[in-house]
C-alpha positions as CSV (number, residue, x, y, z in Angstrom):
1,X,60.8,-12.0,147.8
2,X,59.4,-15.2,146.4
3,X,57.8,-17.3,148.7
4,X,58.0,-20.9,149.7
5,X,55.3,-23.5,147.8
6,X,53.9,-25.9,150.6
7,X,55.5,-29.7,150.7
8,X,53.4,-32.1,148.6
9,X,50.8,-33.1,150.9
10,X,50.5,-37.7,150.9
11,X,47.4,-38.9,149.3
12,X,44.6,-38.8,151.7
13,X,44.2,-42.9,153.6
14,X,42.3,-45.4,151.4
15,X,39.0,-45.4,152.0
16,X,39.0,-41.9,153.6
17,X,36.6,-40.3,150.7
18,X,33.9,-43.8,151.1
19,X,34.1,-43.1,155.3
20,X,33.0,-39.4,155.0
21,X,30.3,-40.4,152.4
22,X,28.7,-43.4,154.5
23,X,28.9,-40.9,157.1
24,X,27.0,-38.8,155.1
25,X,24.4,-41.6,153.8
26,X,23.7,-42.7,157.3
27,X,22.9,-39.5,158.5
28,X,20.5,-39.0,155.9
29,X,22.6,-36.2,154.0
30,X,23.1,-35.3,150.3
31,X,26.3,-34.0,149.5
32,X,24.3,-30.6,148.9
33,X,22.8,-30.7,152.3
34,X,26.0,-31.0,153.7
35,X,27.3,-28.5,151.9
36,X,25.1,-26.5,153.3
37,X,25.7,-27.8,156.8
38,X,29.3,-26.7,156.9
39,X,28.9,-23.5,154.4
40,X,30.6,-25.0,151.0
41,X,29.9,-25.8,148.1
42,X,28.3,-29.8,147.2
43,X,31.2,-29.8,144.8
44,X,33.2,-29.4,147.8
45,X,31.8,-32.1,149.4
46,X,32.7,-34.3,146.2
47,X,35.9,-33.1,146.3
48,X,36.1,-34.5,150.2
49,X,34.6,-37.8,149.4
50,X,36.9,-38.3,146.6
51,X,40.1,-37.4,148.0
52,X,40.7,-34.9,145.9
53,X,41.9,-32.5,148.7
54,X,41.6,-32.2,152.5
55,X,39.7,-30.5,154.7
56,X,41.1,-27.9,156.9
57,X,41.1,-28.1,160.5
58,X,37.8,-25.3,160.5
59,X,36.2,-27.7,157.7
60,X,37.0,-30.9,159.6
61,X,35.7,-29.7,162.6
62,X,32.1,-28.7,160.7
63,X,31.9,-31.9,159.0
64,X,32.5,-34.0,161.8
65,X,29.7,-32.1,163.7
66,X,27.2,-31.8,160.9
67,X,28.0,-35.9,160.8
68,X,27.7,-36.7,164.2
69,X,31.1,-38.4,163.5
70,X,32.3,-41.7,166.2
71,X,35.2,-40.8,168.1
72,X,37.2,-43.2,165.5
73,X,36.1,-41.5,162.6
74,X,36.7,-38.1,164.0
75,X,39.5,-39.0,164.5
76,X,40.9,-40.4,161.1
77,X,39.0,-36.5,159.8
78,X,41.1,-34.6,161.8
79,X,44.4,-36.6,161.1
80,X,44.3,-35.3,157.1
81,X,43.0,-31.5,158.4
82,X,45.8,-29.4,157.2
83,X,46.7,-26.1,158.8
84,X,43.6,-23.6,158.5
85,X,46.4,-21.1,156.7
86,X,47.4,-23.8,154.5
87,X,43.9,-23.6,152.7
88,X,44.1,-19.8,152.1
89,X,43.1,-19.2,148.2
90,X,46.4,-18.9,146.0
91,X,47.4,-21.6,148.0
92,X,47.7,-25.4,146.3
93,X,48.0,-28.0,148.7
């Protein structure tokens, strides 16, 4: 049986990618060390920052710690986390 693709996910909120990398900046972070925060790749951390895809709800939570996110910020993260089964590999989202 043939399964089901996932819906087309919206575009992630303008200025979502520059919030996560000021983030980043102001606590002292390069995309690498983050990466390493949250156990991905610094590509991955690109990726986040330029919208290219979102964070699951795992990641989301990890970033937001390894941030030290604001409760408004936080926030706005965990709105784009998709489903932590959404992000398994195979899967396009």
């Amino acid at each position: 049986m043939a399964s089901i693709p996932a819906a087309p996910r919206p575009p992630l909120p303008a200025g979502f990618g520059d919030m996560i990398r000021a983030a980043r900046h102001r606590a002292g972070m390069s995309a690498r060390a983050l990466g390493r925060a949250v156990g991905r790749s610094h590509p991955w951390v690109t990726d986040l920052e330029d919208g290219v895809r979102p964070p699951s709800a795992t990641m989301a939570d990890r970033v937001s710690r390894a941030l030290a996110l604001d409760a408004w910020s936080d926030a706005i993260l965990r709105s784009v986390a998709v489903d932590d089964a959404d992000m398994r590999p195979g899967r396009t989202v």
